[in-house]
C-alpha positions as YAML, in Angstrom:
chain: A
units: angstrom
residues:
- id: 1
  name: UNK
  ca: [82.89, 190.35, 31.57]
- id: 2
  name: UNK
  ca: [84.61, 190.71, 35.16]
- id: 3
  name: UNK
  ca: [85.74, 186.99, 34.74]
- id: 4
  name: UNK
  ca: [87.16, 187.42, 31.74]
- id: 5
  name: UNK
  ca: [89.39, 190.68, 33.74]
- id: 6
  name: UNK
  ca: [90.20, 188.39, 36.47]
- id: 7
  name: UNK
  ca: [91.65, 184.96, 34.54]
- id: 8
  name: UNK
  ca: [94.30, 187.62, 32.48]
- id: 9
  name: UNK
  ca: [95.50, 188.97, 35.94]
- id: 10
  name: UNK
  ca: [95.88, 185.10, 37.34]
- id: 11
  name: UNK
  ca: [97.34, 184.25, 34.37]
- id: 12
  name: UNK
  ca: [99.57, 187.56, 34.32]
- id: 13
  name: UNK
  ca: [100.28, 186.54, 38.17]
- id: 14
  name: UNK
  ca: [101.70, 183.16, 37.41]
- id: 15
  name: UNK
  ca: [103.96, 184.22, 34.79]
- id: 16
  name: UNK
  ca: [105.50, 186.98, 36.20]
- id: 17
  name: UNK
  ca: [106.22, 184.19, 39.76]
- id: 18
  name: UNK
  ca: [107.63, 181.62, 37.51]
- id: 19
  name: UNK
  ca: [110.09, 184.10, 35.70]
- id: 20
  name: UNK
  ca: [112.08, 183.44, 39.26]
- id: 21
  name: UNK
  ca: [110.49, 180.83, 40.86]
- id: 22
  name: UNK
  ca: [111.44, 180.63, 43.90]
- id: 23
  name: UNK
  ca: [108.80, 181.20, 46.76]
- id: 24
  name: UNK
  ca: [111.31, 184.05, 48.60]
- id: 25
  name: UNK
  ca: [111.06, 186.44, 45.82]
- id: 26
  name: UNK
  ca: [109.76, 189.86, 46.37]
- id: 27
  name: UNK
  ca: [106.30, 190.91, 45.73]
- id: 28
  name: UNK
  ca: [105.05, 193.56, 43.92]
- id: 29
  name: UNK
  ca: [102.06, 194.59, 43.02]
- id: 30
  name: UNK
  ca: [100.86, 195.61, 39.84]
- id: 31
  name: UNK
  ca: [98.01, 197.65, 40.35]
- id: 32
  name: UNK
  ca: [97.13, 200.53, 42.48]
- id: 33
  name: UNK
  ca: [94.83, 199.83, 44.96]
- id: 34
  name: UNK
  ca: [93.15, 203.71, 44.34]
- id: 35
  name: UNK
  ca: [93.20, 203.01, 40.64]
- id: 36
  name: UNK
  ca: [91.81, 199.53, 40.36]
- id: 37
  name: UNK
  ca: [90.90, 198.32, 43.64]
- id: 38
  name: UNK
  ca: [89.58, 194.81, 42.07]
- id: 39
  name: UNK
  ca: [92.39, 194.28, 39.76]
- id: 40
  name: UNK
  ca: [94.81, 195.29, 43.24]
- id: 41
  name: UNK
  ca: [93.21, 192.43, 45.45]
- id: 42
  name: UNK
  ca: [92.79, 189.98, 42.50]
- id: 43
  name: UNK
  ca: [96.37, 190.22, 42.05]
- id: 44
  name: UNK
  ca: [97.36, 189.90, 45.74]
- id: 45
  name: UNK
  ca: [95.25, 186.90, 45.76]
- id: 46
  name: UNK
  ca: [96.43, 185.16, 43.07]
- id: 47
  name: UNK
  ca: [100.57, 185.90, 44.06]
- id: 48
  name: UNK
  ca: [99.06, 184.27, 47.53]
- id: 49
  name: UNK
  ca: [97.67, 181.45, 45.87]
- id: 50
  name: UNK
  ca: [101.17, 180.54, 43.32]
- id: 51
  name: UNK
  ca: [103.50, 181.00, 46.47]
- id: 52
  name: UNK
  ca: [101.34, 178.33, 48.49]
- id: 53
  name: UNK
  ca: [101.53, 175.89, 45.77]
- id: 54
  name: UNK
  ca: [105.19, 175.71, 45.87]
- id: 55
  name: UNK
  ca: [105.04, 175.47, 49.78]
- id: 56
  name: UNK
  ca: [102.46, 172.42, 49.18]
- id: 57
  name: UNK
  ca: [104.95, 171.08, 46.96]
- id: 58
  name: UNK
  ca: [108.18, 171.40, 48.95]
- id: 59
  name: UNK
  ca: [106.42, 170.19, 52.27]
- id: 60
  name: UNK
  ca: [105.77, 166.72, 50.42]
- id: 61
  name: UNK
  ca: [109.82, 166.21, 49.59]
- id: 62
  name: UNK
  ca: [109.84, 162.84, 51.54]
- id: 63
  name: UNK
  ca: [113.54, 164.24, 52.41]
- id: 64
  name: UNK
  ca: [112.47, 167.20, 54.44]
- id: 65
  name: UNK
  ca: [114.01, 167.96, 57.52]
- id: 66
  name: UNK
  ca: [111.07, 167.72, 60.75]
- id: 67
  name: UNK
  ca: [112.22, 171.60, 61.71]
- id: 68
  name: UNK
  ca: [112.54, 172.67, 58.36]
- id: 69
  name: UNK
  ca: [108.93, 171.15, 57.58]
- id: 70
  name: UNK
  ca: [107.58, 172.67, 60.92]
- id: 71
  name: UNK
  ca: [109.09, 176.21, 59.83]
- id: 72
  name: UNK
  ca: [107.22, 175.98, 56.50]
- id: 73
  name: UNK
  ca: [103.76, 174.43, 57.69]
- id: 74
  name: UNK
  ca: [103.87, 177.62, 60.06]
- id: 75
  name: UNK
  ca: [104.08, 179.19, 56.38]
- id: 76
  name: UNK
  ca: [101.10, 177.80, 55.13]
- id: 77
  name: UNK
  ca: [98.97, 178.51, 58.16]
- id: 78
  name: UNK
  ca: [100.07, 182.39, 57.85]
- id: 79
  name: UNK
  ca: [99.47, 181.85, 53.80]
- id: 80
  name: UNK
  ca: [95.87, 180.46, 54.58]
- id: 81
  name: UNK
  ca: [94.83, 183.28, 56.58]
- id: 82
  name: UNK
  ca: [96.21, 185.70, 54.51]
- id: 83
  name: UNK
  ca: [94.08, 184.19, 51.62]
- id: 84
  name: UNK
  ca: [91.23, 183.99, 53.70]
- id: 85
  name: UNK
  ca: [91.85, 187.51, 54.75]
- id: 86
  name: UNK
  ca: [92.44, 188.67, 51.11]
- id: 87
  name: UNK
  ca: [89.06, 186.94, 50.27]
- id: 88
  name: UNK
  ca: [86.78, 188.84, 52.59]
- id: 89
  name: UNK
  ca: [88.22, 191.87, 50.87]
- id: 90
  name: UNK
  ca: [87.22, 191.10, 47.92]
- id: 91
  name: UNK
  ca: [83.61, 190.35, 49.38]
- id: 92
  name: UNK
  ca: [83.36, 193.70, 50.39]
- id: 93
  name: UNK
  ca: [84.49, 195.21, 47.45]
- id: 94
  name: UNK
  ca: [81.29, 193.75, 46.47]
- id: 95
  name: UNK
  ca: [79.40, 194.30, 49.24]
- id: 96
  name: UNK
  ca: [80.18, 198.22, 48.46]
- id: 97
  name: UNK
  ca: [79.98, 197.65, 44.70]
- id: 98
  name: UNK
  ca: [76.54, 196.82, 45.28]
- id: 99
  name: UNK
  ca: [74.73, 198.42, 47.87]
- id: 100
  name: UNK
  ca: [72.84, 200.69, 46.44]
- id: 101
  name: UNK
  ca: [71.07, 197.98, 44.34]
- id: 102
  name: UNK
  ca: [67.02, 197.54, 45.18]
- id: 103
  name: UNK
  ca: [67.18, 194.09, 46.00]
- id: 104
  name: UNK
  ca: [63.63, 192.13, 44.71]
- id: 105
  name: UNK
  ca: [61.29, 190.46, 46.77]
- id: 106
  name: UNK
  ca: [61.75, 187.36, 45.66]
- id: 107
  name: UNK
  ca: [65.71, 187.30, 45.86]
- id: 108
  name: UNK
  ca: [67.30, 184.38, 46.60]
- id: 109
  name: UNK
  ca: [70.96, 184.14, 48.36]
- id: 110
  name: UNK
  ca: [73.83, 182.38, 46.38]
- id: 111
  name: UNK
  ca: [75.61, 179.45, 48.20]
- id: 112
  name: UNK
  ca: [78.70, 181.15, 48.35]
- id: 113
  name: UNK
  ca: [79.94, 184.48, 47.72]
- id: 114
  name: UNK
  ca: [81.47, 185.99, 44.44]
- id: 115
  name: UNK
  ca: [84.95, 186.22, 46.11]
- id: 116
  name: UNK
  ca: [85.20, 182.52, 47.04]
- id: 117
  name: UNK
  ca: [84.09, 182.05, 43.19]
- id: 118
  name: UNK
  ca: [86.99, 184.15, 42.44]
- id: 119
  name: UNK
  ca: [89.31, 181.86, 45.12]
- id: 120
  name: UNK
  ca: [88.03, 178.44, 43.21]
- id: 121
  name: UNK
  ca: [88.87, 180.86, 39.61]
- id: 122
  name: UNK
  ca: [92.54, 181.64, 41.14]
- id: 123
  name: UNK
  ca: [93.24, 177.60, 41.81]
- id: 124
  name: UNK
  ca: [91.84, 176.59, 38.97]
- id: 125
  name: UNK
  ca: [94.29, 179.44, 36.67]
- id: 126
  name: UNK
  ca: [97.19, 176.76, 38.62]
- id: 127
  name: UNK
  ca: [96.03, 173.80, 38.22]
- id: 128
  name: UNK
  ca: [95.66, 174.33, 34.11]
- id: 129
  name: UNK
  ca: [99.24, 176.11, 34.15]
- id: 130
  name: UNK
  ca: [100.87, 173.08, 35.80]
- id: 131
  name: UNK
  ca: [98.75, 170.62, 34.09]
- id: 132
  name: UNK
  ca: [99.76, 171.96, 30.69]
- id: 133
  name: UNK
  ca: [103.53, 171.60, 31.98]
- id: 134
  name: UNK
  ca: [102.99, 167.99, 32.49]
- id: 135
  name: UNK
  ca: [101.44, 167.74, 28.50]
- id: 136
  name: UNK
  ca: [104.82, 168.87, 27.46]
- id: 137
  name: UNK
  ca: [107.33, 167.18, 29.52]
- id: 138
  name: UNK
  ca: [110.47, 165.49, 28.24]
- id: 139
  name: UNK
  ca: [110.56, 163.18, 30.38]
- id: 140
  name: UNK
  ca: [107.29, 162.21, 30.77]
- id: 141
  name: UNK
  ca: [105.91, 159.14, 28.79]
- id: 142
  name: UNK
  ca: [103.37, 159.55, 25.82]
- id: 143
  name: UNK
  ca: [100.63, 157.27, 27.92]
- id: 144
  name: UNK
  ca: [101.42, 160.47, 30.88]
- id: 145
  name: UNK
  ca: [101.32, 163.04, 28.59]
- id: 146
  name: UNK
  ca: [97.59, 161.78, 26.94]
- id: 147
  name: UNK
  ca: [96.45, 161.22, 30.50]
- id: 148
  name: UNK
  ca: [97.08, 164.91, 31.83]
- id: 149
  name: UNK
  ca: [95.89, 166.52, 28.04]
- id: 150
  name: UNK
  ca: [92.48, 164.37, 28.92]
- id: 151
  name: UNK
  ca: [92.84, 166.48, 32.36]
- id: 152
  name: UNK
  ca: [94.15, 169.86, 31.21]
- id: 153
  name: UNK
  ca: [90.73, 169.82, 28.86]
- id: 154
  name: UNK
  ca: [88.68, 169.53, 31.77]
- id: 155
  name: UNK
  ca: [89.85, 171.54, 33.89]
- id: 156
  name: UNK
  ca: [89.44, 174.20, 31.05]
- id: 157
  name: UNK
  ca: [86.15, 173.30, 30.56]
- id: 158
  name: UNK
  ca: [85.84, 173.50, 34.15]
- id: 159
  name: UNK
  ca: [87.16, 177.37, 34.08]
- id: 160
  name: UNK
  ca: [84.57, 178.41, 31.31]
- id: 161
  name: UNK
  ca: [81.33, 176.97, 33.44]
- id: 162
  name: UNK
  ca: [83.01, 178.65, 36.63]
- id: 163
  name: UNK
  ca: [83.63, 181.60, 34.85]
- id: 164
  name: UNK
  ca: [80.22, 182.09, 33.22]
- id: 165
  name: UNK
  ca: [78.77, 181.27, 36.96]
- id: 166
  name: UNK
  ca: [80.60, 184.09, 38.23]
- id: 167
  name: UNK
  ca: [79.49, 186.47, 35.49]
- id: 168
  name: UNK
  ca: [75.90, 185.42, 36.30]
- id: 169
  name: UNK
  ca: [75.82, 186.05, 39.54]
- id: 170
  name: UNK
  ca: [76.90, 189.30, 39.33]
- id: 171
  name: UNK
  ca: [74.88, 190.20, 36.94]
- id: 172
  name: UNK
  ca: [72.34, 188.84, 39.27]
- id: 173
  name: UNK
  ca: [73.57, 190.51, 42.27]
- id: 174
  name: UNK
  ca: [73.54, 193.80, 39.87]
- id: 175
  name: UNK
  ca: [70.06, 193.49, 38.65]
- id: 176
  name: UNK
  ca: [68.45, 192.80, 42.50]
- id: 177
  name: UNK
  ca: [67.42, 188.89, 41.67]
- id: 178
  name: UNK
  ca: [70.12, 187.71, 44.33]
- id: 179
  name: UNK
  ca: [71.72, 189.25, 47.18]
- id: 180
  name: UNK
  ca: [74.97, 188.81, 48.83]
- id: 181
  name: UNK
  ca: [75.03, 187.69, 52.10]
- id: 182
  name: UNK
  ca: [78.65, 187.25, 53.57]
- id: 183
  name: UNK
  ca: [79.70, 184.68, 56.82]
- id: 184
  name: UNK
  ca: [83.42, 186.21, 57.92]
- id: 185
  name: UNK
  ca: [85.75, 183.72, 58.85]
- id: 186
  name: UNK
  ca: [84.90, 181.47, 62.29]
- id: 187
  name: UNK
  ca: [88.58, 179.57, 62.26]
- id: 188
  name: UNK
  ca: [88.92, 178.13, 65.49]
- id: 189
  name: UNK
  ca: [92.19, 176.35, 65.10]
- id: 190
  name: UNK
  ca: [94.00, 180.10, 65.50]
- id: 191
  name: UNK
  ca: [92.31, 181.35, 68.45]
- id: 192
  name: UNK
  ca: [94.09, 180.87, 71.56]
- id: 193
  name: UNK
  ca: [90.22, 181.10, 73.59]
- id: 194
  name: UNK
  ca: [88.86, 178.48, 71.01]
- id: 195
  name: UNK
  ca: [91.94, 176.24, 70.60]
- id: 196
  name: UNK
  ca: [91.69, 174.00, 73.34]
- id: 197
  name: UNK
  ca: [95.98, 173.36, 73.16]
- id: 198
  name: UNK
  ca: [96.26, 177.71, 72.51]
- id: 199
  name: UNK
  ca: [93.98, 178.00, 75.64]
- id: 200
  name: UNK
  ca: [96.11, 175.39, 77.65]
- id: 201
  name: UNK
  ca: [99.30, 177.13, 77.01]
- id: 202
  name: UNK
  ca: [98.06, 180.95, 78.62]
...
């Protein structure tokens, strides 16, 4: 199952960013993109994904210094488009994957792609690695502890439904009963014509 490839390589992804932890480590990436394509972008998405959840966490320090916060919310706009970026390659991995497939009659469109499955897969692969850190704390309390293990279960839960979703709709996709049909990013906010402040500053 192609979910099944791509939670081992998010999983792989965090591990190998938390042997140095720190968000200014080099990146490297395992897989060649002429050898595994898929396995190349799911990877790149994922590192992009683990580095933005430390910048989410160090922006929050109540301590931060206003230029050093400005610096890294610059950061996490470039992060954002890079993972939005990263995302619509993955769509058209797909897009090629399939496009040879006879698409029914009766097809129906899925509500979103299978890459921005994959994107909610990626977060997910976080949320249960730090969740799980909180079960195990030292210094947490027991009542803290219980609490995030009552979490940690869901959101596992939460990755097996998402993951069998994902499988389904490619399957789907494969066998003609849905068809992909991909919007490419309309951000506004980063477009010095659409920006209203962008467009004031030319």
């Amino acid at each position: 199952m192609f979910s099944e490839k791509a939670n081992t390589i998010f999983q792989d992804v965090i591990k190998t960013y938390k042997k140095l932890n720190t968000v200014d480590q080099p990146f490297t990436n395992k897989f060649d993109k002429d050898e595994d394509l898929i396995a190349h972008l799911l990877y790149r998405k994922c590192w992009i994904d683990t580095v933005q959840w430390a910048y989410e966490d160090i922006i929050r320090d109540p301590n931060i210094e206003p230029v050093a916060a400005l610096k890294l919310k610059r950061k996490i706009d470039a992060s954002n488009q890079d993972r939005t970026d990263t995302v619509e390659y993955i769509d058209s991995y797909f897009l090629d994957k399939y496009k040879h497939v006879s698409v029914k009659d009766d097809a129906k469109v899925n509500s979103e792609s299978p890459a921005w499955v994959i994107d909610r897969l990626s977060i997910l692969a976080l949320k249960i690695y730090h969740m799980h850190l909180e079960t195990v704390r030292d210094d947490a309390s027991d009542s803290h502890k219980a609490a995030c293990q009552k979490k940690l279960d869901i959101l596992r839960e939460q990755r097996v439904d998402l993951s069998t979703a994902l499988d389904d709709l490619l399957k789907d996709i494969a066998n003609g009963d849905k068809y992909m049909k991909v919007y490419k990013q309309m951000k506004m906010y980063n477009d010095d014509e659409l920006n209203p402040v962008l467009r004031g500053q030319k």
